[in-house]
C-alpha positions as CSV (number, residue, x, y, z in Angstrom):
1,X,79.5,213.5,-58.8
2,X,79.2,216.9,-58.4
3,X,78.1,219.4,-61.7
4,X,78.3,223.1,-61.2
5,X,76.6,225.5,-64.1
6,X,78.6,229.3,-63.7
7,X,77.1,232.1,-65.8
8,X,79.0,234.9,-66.5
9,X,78.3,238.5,-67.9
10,X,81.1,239.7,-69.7
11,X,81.5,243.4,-70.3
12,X,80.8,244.9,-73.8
13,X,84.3,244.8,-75.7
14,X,86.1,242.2,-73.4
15,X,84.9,239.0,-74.2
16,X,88.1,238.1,-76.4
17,X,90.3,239.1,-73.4
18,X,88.4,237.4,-71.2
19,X,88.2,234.2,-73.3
20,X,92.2,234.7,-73.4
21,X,92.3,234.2,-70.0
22,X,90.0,231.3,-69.3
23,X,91.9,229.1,-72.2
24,X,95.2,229.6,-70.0
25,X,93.3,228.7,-66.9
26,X,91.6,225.3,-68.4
27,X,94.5,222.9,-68.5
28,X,95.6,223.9,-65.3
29,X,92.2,222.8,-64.1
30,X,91.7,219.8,-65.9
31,X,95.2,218.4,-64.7
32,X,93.4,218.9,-61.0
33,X,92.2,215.4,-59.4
34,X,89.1,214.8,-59.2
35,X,87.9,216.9,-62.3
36,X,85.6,215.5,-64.5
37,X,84.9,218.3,-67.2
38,X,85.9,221.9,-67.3
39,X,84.4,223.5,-70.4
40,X,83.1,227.2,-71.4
41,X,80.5,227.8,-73.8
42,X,78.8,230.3,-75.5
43,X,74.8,231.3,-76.2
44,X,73.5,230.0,-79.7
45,X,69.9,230.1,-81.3
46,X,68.6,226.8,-81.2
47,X,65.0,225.2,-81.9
48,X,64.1,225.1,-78.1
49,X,61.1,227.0,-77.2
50,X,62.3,227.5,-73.5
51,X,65.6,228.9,-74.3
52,X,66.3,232.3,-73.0
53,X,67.1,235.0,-74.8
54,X,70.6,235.0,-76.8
55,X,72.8,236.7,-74.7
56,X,76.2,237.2,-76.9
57,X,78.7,238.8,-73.6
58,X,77.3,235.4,-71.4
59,X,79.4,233.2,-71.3
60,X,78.4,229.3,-69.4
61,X,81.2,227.0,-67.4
62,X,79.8,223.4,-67.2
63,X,82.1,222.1,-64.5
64,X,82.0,218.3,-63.3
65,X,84.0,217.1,-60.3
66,X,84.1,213.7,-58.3
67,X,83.3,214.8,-54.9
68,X,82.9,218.5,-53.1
69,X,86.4,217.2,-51.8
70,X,87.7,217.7,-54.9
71,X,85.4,220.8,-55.8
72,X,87.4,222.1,-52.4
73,X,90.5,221.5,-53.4
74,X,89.8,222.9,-56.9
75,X,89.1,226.2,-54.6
76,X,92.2,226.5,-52.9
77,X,94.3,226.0,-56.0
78,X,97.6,228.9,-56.8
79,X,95.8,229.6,-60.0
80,X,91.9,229.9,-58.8
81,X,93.3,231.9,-56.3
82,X,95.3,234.5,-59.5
83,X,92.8,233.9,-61.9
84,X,89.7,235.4,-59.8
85,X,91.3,238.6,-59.7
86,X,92.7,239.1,-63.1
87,X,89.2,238.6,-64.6
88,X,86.6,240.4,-61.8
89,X,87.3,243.9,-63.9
90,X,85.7,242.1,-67.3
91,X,83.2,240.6,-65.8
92,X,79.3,242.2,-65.2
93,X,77.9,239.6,-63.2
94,X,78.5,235.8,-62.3
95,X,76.1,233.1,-60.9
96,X,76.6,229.8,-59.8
97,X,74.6,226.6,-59.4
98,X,76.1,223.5,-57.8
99,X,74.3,220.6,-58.0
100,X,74.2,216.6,-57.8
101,X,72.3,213.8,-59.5
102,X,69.0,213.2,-58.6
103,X,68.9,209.4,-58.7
């Protein structure tokens, strides 16, 4: 199984545009084979003494896919390939971590 963690910076005054776009794009992906989970969160205090600071315009995709076959496919898909575009302008910054289980 393959887990990817994308953080995103969303630009002050488009994170309900932004979010907009990401609901339409959701099913789409979770209708792909091979994907596990597919699900955007948002920052919110919590009791942890590690967390980082609250960051209200970050917004966190916890993606899970069966194989990086599938994570490839997921890639090459008509609506990854529109969806990039239509959402680079509201976006800051964006990281991504891909990672698999350790035992």
């Amino acid at each position: 199984m393959i887990h990817i963690v994308v953080t995103m910076i969303v630009k002050p005054g488009r994170l309900p545009d932004f979010l907009a776009e990401c609901e339409k794009l959701r099913p789409l992906v979770l209708a792909e084979q091979g994907c596990i989970e597919y699900v955007y969160t948002r920052d919110i205090a919590s009791p942890l003494g590690i967390q980082e600071a609250i960051n209200s315009n970050r917004i966190t995709l916890v993606e899970k896919w069966e194989s990086l076959a599938a994570l490839q496919v997921h890639t090459e898909q008509a609506h990854m390939k529109e969806f990039g575009p239509r959402i680079q302008a509201m976006r800051e910054s964006v990281t991504a971590r891909v990672t698999e289980p350790a035992f």
